[in-house]
N, C-alpha and C positions, 0 to 999 in steps of 0.2 A: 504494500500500500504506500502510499506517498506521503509522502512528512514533507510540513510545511517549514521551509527556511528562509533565511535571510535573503538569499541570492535575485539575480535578476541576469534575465541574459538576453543579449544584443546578438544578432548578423553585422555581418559590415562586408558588404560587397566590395571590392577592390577587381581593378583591372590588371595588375600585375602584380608578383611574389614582390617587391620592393615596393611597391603601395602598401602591401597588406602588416610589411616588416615597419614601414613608417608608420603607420597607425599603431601596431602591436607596442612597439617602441615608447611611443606617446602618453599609450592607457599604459606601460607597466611601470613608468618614473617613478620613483618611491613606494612602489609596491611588489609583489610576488608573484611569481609563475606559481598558480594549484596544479597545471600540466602546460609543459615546454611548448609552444608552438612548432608542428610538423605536422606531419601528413597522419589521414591517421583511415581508418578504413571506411569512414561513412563524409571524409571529407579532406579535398586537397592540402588543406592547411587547415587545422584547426588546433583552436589555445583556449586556455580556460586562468585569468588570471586574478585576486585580488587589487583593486587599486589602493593606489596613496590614502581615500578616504574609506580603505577598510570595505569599499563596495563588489562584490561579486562580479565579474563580468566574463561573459564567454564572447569570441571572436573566432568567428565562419570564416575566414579570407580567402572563400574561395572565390576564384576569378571568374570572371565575367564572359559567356561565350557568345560574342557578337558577328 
């Protein structure tokens, strides 16, 4: 069953693996990696980090197929 926590999670669509590392970069300043940003099986890049303000946040970066 699901238990209610603190978290909250974000997509963030990016056009290229260096878009997605500049954003990732930005939300972890002063905060922690909960999982590395890499590749992972249900997505090209995906990161799950803590920010500076203690806020939960997960990043999709996966790219954009236009």
């Amino acid at each position: 069953m699901f238990k209610v926590n603190p978290s909250i999670s974000f997509m963030v669509n990016c056009t290229s693996v260096d878009e997605t590392n500049e954003v990732w970069n930005k939300l972890i300043e002063g905060g922690t990696a909960m999982m590395q940003i890499d590749k992972q099986p249900w997505s090209e890049r995906y990161g799950w980090l803590k920010d500076k303000l203690w806020h939960d946040l997960a990043d999709n970066g996966q790219q954009r197929k236009e």
